[in-house]
Backbone atoms as SQL, in Angstrom:
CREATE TABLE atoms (id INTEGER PRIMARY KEY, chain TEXT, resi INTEGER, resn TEXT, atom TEXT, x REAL, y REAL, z REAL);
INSERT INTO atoms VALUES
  (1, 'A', 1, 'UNK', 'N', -157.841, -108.937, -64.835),
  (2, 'A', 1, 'UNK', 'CA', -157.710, -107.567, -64.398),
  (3, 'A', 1, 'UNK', 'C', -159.076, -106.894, -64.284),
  (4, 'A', 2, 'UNK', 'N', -159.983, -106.925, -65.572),
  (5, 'A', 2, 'UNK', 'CA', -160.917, -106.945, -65.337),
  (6, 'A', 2, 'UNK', 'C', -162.047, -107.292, -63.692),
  (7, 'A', 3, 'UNK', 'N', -162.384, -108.425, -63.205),
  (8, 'A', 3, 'UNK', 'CA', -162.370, -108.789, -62.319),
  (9, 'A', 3, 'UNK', 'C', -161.760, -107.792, -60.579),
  (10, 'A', 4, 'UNK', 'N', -160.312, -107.882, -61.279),
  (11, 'A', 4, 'UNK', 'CA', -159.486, -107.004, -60.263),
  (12, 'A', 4, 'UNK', 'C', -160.006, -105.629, -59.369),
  (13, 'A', 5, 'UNK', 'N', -160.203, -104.826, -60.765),
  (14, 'A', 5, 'UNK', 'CA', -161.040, -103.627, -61.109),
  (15, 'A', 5, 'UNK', 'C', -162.220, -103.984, -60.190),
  (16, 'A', 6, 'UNK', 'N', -163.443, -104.532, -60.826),
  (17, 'A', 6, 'UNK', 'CA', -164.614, -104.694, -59.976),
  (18, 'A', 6, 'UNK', 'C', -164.609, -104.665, -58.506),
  (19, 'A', 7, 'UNK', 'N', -163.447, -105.774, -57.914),
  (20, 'A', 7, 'UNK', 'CA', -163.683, -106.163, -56.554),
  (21, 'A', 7, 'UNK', 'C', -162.415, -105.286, -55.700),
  (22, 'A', 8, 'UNK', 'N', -161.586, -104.289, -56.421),
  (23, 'A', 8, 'UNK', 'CA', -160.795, -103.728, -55.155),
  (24, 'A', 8, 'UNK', 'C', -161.106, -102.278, -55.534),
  (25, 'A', 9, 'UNK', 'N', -161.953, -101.605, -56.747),
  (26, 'A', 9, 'UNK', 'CA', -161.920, -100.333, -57.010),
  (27, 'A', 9, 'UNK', 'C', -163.573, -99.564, -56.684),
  (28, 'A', 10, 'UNK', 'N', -164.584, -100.453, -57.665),
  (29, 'A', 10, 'UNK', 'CA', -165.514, -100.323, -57.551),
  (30, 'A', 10, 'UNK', 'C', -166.545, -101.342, -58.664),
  (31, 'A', 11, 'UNK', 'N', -167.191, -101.943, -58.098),
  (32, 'A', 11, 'UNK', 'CA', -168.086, -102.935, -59.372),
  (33, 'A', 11, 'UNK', 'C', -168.379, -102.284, -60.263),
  (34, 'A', 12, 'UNK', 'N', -168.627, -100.861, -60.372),
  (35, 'A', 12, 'UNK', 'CA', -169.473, -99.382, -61.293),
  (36, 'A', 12, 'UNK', 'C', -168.141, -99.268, -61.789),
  (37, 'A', 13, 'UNK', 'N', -166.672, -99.240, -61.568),
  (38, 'A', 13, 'UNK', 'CA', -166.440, -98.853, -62.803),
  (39, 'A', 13, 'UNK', 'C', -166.533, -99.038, -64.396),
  (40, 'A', 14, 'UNK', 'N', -166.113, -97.477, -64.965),
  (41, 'A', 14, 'UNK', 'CA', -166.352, -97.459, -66.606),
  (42, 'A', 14, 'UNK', 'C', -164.461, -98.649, -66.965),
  (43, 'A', 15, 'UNK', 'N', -164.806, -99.325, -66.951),
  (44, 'A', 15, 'UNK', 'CA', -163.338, -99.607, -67.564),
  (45, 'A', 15, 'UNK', 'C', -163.595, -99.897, -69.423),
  (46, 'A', 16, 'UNK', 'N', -161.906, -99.589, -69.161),
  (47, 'A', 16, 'UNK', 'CA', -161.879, -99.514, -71.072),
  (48, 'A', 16, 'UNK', 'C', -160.538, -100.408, -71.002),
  (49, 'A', 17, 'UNK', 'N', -160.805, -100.964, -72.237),
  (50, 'A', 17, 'UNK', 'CA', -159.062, -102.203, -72.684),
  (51, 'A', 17, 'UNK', 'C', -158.472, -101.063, -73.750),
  (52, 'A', 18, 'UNK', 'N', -157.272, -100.741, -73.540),
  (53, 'A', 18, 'UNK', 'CA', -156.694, -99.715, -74.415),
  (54, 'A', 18, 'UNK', 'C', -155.828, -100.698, -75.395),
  (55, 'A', 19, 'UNK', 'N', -156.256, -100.804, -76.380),
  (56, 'A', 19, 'UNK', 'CA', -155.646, -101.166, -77.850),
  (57, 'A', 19, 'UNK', 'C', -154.196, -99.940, -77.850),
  (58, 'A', 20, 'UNK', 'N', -152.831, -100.086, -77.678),
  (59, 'A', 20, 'UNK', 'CA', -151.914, -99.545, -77.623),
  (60, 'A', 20, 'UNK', 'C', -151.437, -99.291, -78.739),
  (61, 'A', 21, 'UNK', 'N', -151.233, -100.481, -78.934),
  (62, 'A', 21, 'UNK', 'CA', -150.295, -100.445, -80.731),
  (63, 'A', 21, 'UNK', 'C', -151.637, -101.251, -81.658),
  (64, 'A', 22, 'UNK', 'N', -152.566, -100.225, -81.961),
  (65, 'A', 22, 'UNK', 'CA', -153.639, -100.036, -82.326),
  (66, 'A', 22, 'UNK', 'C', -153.534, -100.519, -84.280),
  (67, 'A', 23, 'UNK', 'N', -152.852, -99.449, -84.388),
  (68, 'A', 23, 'UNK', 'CA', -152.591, -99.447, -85.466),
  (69, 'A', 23, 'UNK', 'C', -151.441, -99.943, -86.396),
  (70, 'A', 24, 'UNK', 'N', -150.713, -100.415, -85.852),
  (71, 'A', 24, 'UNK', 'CA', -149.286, -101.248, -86.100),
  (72, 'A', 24, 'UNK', 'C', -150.196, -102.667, -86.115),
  (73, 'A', 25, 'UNK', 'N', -150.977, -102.977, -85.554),
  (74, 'A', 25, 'UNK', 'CA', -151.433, -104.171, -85.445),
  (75, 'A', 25, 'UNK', 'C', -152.708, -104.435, -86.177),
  (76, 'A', 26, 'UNK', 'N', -153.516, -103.965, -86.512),
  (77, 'A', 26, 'UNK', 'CA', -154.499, -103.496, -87.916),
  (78, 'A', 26, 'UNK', 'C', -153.673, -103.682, -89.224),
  (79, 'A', 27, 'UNK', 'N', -152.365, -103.372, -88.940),
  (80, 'A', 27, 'UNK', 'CA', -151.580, -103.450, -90.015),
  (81, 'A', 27, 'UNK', 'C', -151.105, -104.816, -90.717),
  (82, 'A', 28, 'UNK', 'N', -150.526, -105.245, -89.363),
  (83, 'A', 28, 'UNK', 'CA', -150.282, -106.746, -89.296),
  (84, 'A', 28, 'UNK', 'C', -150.304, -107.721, -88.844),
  (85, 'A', 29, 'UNK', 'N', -151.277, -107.477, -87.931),
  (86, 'A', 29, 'UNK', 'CA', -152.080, -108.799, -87.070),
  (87, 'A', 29, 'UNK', 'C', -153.347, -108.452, -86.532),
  (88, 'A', 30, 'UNK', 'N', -154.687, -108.152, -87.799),
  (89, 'A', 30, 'UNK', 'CA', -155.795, -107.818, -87.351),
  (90, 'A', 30, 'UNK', 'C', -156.230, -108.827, -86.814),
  (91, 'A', 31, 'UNK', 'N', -155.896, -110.244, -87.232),
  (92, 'A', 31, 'UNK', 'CA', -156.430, -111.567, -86.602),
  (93, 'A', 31, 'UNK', 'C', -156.443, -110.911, -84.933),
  (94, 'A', 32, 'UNK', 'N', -155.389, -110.606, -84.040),
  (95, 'A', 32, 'UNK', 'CA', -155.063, -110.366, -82.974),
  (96, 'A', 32, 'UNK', 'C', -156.379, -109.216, -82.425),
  (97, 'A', 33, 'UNK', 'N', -156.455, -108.223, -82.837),
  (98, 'A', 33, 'UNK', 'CA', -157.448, -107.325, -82.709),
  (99, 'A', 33, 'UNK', 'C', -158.871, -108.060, -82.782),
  (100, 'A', 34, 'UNK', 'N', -158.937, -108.865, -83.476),
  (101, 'A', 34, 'UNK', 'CA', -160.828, -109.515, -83.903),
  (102, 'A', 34, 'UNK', 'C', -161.015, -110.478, -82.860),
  (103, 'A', 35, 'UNK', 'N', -159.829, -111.167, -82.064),
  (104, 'A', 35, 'UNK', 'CA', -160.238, -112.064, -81.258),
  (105, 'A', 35, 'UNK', 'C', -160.401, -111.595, -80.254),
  (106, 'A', 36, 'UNK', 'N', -159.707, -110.516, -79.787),
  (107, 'A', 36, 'UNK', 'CA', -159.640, -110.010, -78.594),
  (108, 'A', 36, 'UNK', 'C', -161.279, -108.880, -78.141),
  (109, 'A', 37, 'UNK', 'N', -161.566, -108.251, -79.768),
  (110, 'A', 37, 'UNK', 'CA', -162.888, -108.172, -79.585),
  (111, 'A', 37, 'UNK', 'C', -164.251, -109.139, -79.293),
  (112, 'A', 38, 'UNK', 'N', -163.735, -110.076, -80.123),
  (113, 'A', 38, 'UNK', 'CA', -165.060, -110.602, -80.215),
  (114, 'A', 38, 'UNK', 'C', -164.825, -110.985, -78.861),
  (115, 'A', 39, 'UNK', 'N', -163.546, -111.778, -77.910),
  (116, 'A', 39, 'UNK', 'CA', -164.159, -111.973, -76.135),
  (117, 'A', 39, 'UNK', 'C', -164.519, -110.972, -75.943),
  (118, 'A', 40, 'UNK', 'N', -164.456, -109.216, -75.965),
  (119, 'A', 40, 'UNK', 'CA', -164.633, -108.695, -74.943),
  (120, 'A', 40, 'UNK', 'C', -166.151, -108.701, -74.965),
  (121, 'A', 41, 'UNK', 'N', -166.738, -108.506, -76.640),
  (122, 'A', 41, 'UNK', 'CA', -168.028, -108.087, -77.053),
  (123, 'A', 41, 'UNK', 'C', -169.225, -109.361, -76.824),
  (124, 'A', 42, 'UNK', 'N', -168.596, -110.707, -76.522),
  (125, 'A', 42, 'UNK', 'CA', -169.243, -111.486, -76.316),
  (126, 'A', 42, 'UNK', 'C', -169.078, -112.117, -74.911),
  (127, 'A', 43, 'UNK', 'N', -168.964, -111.005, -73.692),
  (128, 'A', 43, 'UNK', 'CA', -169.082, -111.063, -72.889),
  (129, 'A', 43, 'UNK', 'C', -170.528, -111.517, -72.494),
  (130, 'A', 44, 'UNK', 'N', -170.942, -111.721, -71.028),
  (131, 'A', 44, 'UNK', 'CA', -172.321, -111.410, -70.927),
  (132, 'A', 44, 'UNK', 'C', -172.683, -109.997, -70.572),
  (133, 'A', 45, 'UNK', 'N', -173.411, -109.360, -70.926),
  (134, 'A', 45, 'UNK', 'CA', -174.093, -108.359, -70.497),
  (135, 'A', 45, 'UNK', 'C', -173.368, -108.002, -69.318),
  (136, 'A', 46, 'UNK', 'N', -173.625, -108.418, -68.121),
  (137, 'A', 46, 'UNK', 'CA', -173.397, -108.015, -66.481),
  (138, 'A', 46, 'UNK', 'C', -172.010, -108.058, -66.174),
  (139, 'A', 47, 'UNK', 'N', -171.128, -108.480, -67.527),
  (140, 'A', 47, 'UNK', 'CA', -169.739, -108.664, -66.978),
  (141, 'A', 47, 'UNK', 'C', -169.005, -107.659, -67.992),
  (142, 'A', 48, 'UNK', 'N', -169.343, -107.272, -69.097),
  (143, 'A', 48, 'UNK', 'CA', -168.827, -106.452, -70.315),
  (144, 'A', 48, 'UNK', 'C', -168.284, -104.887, -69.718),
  (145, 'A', 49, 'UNK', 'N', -166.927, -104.507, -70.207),
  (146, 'A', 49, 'UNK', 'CA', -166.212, -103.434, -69.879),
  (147, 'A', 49, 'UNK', 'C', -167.029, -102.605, -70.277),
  (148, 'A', 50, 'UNK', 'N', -166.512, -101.019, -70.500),
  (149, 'A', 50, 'UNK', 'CA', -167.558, -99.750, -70.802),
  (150, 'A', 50, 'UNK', 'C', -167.315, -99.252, -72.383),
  (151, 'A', 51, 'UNK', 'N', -166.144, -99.879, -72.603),
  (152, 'A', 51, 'UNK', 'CA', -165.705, -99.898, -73.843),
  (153, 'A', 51, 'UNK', 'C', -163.883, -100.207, -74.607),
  (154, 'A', 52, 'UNK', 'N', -163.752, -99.359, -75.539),
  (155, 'A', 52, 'UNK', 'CA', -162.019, -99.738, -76.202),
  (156, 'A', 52, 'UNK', 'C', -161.425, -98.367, -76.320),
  (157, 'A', 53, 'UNK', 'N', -160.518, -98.316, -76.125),
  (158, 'A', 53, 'UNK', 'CA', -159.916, -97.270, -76.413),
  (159, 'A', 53, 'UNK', 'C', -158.231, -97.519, -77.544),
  (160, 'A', 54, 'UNK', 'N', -157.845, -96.679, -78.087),
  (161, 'A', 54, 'UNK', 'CA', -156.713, -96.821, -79.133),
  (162, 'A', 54, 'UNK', 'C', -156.461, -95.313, -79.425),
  (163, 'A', 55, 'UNK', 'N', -155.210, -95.417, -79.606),
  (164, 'A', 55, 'UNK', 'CA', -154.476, -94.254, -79.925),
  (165, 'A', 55, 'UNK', 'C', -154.035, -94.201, -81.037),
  (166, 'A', 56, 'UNK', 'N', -153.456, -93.184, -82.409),
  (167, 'A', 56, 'UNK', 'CA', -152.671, -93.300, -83.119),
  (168, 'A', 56, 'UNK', 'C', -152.282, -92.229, -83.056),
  (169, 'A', 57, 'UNK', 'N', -150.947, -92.199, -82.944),
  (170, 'A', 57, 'UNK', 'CA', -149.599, -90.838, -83.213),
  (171, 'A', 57, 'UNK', 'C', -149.602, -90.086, -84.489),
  (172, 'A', 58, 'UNK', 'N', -150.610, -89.874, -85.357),
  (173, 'A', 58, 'UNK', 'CA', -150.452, -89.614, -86.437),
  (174, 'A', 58, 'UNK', 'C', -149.642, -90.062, -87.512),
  (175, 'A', 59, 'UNK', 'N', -149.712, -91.565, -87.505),
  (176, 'A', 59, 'UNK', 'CA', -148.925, -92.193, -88.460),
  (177, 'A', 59, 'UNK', 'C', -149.595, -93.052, -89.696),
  (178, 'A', 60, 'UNK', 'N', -150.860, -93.090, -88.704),
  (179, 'A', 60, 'UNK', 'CA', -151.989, -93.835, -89.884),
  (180, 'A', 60, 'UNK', 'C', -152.761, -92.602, -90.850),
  (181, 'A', 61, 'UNK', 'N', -153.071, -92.786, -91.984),
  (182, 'A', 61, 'UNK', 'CA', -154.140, -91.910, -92.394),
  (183, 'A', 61, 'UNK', 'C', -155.212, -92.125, -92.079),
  (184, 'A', 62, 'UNK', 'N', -155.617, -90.381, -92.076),
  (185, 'A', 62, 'UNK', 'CA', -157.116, -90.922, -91.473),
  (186, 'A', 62, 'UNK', 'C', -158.144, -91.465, -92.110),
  (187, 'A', 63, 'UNK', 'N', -158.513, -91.545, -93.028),
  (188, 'A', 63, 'UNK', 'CA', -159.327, -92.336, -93.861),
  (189, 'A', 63, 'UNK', 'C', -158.993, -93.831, -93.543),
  (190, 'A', 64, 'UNK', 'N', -157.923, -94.399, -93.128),
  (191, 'A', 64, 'UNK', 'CA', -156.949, -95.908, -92.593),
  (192, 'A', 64, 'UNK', 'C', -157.874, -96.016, -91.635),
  (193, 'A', 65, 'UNK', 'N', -157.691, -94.873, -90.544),
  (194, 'A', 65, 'UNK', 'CA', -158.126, -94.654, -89.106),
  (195, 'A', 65, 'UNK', 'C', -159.734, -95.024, -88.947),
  (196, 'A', 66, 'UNK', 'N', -160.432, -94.414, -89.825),
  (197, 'A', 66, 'UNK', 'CA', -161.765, -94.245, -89.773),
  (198, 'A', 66, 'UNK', 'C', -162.382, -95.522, -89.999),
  (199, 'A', 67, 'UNK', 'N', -161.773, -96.043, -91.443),
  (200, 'A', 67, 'UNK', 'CA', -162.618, -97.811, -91.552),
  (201, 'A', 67, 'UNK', 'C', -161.929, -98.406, -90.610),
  (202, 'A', 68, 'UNK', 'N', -161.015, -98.455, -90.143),
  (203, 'A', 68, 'UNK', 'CA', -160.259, -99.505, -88.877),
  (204, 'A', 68, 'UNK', 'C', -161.791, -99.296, -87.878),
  (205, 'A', 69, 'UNK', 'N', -162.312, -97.881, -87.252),
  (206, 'A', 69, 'UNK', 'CA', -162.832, -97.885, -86.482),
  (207, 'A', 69, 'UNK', 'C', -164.438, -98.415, -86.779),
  (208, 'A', 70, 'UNK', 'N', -164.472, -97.880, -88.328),
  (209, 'A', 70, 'UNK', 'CA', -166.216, -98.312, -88.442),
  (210, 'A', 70, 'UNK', 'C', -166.314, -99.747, -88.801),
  (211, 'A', 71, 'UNK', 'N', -165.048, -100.889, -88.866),
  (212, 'A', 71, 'UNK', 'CA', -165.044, -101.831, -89.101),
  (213, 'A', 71, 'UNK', 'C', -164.963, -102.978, -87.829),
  (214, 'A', 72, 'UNK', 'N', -164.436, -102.130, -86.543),
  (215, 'A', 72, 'UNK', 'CA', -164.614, -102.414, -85.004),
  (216, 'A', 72, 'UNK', 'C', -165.979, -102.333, -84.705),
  (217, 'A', 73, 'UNK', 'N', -166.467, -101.290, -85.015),
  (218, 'A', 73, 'UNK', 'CA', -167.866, -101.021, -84.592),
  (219, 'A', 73, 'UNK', 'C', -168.966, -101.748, -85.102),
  (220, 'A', 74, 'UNK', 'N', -168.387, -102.598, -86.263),
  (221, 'A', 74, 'UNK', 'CA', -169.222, -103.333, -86.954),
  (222, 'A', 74, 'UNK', 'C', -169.238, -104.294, -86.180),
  (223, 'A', 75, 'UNK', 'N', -168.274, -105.238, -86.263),
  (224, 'A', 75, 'UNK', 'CA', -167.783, -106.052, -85.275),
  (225, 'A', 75, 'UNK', 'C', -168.684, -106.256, -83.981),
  (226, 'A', 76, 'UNK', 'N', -168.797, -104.806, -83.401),
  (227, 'A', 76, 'UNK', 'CA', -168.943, -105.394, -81.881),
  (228, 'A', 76, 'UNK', 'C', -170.499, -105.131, -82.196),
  (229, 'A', 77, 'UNK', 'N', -170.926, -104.450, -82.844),
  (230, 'A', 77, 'UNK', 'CA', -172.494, -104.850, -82.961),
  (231, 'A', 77, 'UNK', 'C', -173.030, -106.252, -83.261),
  (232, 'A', 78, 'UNK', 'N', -172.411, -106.432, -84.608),
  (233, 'A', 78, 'UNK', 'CA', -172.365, -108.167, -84.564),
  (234, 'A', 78, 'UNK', 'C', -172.685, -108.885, -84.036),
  (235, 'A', 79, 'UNK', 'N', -171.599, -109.034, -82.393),
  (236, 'A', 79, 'UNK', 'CA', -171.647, -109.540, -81.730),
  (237, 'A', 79, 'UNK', 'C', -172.528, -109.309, -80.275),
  (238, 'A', 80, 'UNK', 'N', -173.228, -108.258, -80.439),
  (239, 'A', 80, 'UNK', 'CA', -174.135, -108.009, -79.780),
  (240, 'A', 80, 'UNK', 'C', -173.730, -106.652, -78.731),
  (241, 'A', 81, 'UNK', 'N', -172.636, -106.372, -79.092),
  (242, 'A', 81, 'UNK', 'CA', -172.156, -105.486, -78.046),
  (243, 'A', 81, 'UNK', 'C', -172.641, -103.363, -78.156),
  (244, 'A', 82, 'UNK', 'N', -173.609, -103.206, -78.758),
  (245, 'A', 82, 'UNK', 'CA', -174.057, -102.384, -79.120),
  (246, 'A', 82, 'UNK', 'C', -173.612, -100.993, -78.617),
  (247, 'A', 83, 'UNK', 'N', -173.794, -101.342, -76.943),
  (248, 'A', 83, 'UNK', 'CA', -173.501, -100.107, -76.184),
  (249, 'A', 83, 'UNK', 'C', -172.017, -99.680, -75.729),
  (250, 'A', 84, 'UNK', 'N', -171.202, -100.600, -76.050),
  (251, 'A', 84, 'UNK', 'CA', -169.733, -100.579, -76.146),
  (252, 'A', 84, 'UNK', 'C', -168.947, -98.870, -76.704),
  (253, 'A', 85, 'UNK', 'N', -168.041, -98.626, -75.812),
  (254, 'A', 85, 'UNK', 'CA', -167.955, -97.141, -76.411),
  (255, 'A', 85, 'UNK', 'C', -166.575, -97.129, -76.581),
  (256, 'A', 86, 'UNK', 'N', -166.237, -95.971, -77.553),
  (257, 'A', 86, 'UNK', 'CA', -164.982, -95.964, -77.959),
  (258, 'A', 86, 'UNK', 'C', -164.135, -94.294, -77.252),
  (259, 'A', 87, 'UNK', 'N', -163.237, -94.939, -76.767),
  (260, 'A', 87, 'UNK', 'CA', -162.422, -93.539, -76.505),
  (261, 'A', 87, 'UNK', 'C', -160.853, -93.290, -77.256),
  (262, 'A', 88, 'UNK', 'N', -160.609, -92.367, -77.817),
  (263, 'A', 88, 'UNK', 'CA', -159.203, -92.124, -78.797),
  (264, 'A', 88, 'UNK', 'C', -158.358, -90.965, -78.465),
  (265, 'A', 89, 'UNK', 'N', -157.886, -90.971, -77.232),
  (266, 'A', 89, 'UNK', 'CA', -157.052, -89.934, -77.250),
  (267, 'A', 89, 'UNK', 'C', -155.746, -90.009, -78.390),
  (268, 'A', 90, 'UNK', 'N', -155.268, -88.694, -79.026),
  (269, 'A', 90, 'UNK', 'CA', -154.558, -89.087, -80.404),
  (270, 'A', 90, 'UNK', 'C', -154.175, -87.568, -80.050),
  (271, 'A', 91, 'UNK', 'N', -152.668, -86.927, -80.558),
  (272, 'A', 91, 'UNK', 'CA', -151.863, -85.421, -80.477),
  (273, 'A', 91, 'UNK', 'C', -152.824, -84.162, -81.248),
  (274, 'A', 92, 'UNK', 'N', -153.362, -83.767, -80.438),
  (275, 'A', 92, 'UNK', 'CA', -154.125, -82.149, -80.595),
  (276, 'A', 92, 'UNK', 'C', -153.857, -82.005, -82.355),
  (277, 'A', 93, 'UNK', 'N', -152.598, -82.349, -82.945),
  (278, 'A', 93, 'UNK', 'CA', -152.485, -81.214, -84.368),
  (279, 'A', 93, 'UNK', 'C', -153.466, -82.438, -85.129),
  (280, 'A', 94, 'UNK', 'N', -153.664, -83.538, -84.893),
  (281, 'A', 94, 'UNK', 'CA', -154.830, -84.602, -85.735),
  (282, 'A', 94, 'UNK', 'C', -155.946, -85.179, -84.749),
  (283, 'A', 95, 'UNK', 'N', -156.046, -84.538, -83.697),
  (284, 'A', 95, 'UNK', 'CA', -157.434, -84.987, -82.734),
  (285, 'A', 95, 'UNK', 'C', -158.296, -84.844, -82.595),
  (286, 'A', 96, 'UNK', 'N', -158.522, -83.379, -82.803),
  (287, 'A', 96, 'UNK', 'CA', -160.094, -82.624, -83.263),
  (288, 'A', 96, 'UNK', 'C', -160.268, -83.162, -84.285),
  (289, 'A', 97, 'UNK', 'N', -159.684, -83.014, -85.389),
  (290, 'A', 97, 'UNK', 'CA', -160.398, -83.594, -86.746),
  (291, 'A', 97, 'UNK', 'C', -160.536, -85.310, -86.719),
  (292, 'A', 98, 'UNK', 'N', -159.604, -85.742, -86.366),
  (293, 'A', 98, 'UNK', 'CA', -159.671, -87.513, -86.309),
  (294, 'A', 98, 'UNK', 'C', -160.783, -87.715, -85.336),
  (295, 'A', 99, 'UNK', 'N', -161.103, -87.158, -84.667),
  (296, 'A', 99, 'UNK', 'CA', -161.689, -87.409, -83.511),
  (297, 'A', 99, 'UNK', 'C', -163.586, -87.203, -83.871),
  (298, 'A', 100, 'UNK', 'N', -163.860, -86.095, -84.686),
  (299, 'A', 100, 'UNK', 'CA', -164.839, -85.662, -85.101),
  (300, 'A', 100, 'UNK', 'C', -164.820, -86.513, -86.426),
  (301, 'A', 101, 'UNK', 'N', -164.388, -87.068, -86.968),
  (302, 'A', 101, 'UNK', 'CA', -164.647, -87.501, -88.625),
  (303, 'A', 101, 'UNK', 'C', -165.180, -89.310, -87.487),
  (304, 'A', 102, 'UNK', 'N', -164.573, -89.493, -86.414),
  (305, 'A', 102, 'UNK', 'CA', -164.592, -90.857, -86.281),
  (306, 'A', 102, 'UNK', 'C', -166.051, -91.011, -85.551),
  (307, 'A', 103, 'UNK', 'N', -166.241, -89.721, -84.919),
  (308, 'A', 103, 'UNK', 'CA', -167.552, -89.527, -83.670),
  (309, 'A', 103, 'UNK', 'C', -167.161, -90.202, -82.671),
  (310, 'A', 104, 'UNK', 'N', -165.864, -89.846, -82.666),
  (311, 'A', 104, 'UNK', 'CA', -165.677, -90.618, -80.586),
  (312, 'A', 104, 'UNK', 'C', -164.894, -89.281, -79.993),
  (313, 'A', 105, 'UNK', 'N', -165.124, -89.704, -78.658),
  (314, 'A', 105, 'UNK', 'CA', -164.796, -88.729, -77.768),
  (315, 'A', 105, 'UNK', 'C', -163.192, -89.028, -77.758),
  (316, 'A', 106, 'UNK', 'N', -162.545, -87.551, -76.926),
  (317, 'A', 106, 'UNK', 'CA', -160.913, -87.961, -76.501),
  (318, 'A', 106, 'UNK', 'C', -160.752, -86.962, -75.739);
């Protein structure tokens, strides 16, 4: 899909892989989440998306929320992916604050 993107939309797009069930799966199949990073983050350079995006409905705590994310971010540095960016749209009554405690945009 990736690929897809490049050659029928624009090579410049920002694309992002949206982690859906973000947090249901942190829960119980982080294996699933670490592999899927480490391909994206060990892309090459010239082929690597713009970043990840994940949602949570306010079901995780945020303190849950926050190491899930600074433990991604670890991750994709790791692996070299430094400039990789995170986007979290998440429901207005926990978004400003989840959103500012995490330092990503939404």
């Amino acid at each position: 899909k990736i690929d897809w993107v490049r050659a029928n939309l624009s090579p410049a797009s920002m694309i992002f892989v949206n982690f859906r069930d973000f947090s249901n799966c942190m829960k119980h199949h982080p294996d699933r989440i670490w592999r899927v990073l480490k391909y994206l983050a060990t892309l090459p350079p010239n082929e690597r998306i713009t970043g990840i995006a994940y949602e949570d409905m306010g079901k995780t705590l945020l303190d849950q929320l926050v190491a899930w994310t600074q433990a991604v971010r670890n991750e994709m540095i790791k692996f070299g992916w430094e400039d990789g960016q995170f986007y979290l749209p998440c429901p207005r009554a926990v978004g400003d604050d989840a959103r500012h405690q995490l330092g990503v945009p939404g």
